[in-house]
N, C-alpha and C positions, 0 to 999 in steps of 0.2 A: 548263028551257027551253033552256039553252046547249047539255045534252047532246044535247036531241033536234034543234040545228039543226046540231051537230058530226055526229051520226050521218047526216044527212042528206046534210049535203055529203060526206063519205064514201063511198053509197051512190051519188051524182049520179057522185063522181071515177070512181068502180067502174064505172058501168053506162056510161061512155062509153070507159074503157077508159085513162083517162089516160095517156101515157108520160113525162112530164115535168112535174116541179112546181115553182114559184119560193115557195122555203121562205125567210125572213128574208133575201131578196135575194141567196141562190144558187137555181144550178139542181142539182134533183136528177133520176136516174132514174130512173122507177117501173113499167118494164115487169116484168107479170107473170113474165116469163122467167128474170127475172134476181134478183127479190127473193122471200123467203119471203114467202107469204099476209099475217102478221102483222106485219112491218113495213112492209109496203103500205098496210097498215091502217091504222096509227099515221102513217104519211104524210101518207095522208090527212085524217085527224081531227086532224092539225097538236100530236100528243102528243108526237112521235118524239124523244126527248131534250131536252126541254120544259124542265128543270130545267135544263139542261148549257146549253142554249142561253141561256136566259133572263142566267145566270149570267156568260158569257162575255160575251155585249151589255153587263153593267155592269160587268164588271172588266178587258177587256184596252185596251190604248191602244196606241195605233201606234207606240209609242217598246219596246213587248214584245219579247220573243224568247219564243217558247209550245214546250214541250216536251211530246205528246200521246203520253198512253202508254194504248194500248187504242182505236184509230180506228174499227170497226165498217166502215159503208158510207162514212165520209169527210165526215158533215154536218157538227159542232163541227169538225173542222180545215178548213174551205172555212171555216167563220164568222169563225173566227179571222185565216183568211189573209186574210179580204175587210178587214179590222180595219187588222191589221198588213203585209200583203205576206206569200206563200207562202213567199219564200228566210227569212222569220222563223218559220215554222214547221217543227218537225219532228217528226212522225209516227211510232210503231210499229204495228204490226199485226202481232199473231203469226197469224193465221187466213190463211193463205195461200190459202183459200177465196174472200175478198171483195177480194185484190187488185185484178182486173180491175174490178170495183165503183167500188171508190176511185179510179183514174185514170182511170175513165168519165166519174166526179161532176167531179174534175179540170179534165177536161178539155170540159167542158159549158161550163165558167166560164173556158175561154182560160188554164188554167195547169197544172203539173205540179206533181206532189205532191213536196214531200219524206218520203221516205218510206222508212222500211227495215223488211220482211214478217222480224222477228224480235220472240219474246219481248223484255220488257226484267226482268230476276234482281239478285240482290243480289251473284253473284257471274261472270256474264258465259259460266257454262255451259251446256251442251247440256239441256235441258226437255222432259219427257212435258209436252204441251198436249192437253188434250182439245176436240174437235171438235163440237160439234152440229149437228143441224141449225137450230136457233134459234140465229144468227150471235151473237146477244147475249148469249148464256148461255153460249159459248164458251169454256175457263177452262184458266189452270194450276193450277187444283185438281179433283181429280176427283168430281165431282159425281154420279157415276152417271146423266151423259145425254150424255156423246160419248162417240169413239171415241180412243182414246189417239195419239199422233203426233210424233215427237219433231223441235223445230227448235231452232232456234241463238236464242241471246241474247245480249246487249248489257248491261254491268254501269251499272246506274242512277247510280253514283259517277263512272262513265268517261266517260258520255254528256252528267253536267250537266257537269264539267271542260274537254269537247270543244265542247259545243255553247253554253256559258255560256246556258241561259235566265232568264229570269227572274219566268215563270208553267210549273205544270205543270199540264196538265188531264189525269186521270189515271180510270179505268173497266176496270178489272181483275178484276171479279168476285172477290171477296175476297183476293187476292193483296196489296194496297195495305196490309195490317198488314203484310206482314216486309217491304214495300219501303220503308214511310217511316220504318219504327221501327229498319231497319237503317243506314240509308244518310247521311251528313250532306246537309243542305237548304243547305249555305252559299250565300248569291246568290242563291235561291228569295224571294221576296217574294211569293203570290200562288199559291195553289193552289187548284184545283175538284177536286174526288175525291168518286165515289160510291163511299157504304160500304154495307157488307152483311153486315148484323146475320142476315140471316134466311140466310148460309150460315155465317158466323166464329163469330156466339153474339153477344151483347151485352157480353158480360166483353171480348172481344177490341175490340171497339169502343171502349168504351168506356177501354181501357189507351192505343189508339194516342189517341184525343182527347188525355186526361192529358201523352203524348210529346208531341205537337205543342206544347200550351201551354208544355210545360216548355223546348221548342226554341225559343218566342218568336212561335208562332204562336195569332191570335186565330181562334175558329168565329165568323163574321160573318151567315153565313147558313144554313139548313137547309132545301134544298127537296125535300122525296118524295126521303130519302135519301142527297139532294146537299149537301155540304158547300161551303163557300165558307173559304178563311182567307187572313188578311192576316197579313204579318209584323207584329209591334206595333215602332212611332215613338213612342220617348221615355214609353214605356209606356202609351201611348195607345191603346184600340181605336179604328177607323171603319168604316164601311161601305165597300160597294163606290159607293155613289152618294156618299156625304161626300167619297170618295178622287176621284174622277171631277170634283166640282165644285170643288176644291184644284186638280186640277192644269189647270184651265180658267181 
């Protein structure tokens, strides 16, 4: 019954042509023009990173600094800024495609992105990125669905040191194994990272989990691929809602 009143509102958003949505208290853009059919879609049907979202509403506190590696159209970093304040967020996006996107959403919501349209690497060099046309499945691993495109990056080591965060929300389409299992997390308390078993393999999955715990990081939540980890306190796990009702 949920699906067929999601589908419907979807159909109602569609056939009236919507151009703007108020998704968990931002605005988004939804003109045809400007987004792929399928993330229109998911827009609509209020799926559009459902897990990432959900996620963030219980783990960032306005005391964060959120370091966003992999921004899409700019929803989860507007959620975040709405959270903590935008000069506390900082954004990459290597898709130099969905720029103009993201400081649309932006600027819908009275604010400017922080933002830098570079990969983020383990080693701060130049990257073949492949492009698709599905903004989402966009990767620096070649998946055999874009086109090759080489841009600049940002070393994941130089960015937490620069930027001190102290949450990462990270969506790299399998890249996220040699970024977190190379890199030290020191200062990281607090990471959202979708994995992706169905392009790394499960063995590679399941090695960076093992890295994480061994770095002091607890899996607290799993939603459709989404990971949620807390740094572990006095060797304690919590949740994100335990951690939330602590510091209230």
């Amino acid at each position: 019954m949920y699906r067929f009143f999601r589908n419907l509102r979807m159909h109602g958003r569609r056939l009236i042509n919507l151009k703007r949505l108020r998704i968990d208290g931002v605005l988004i853009d939804t003109r045809a023009e400007i987004l792929p059919r399928f993330i229109r879609t998911a827009l609509f049907k209020n799926t559009y990173e459902a897990p990432e979202r959900k996620l963030v509403d219980e783990l960032i506190e306005p005391t964060d600094r959120v370091l966003e590696i992999g921004c899409g159209i700019g929803l989860v970093s507007l959620l975040c800024a709405k959270i903590c304040g935008p000069d506390n967020v900082l954004s990459y996006e290597a898709n130099g495609v969905v720029e103009s996107v993201i400081r649309n959403n932006y600027a819908l919501n009275g604010w400017s992105p922080n933002l830098r349209m570079k990969a983020i690497t383990t080693d701060g060099a130049d990257v073949t990125f492949y492009v698709d046309s599905n903004v989402i499945s966009s990767s620096l691993l070649d998946r055999n669905k874009g086109g090759p495109v080489t841009v600049h990056s940002d070393s994941l080591a130089e960015v937490i040191a620069e930027f001190s965060p102290s949450v990462i929300v990270m969506d790299v389409e399998g890249a996220e194994i040699e970024l977190l299992q190379q890199t030290s997390l020191q200062g990281i308390s607090k990471m959202i990272v979708e994995l992706h078993p169905h392009i790394v393999g499960d063995a590679a999955v399941d090695a960076l989990r093992n890295h994480l715990r061994q770095q002091g990081f607890d899996e607290v939540q799993y939603l459709h691929k989404t990971a949620c980890y807390l740094r572990c306190q006095s060797g304690r796990s919590a949740s994100p809602q335990t951690d939330r009702r602590s510091a209230a």
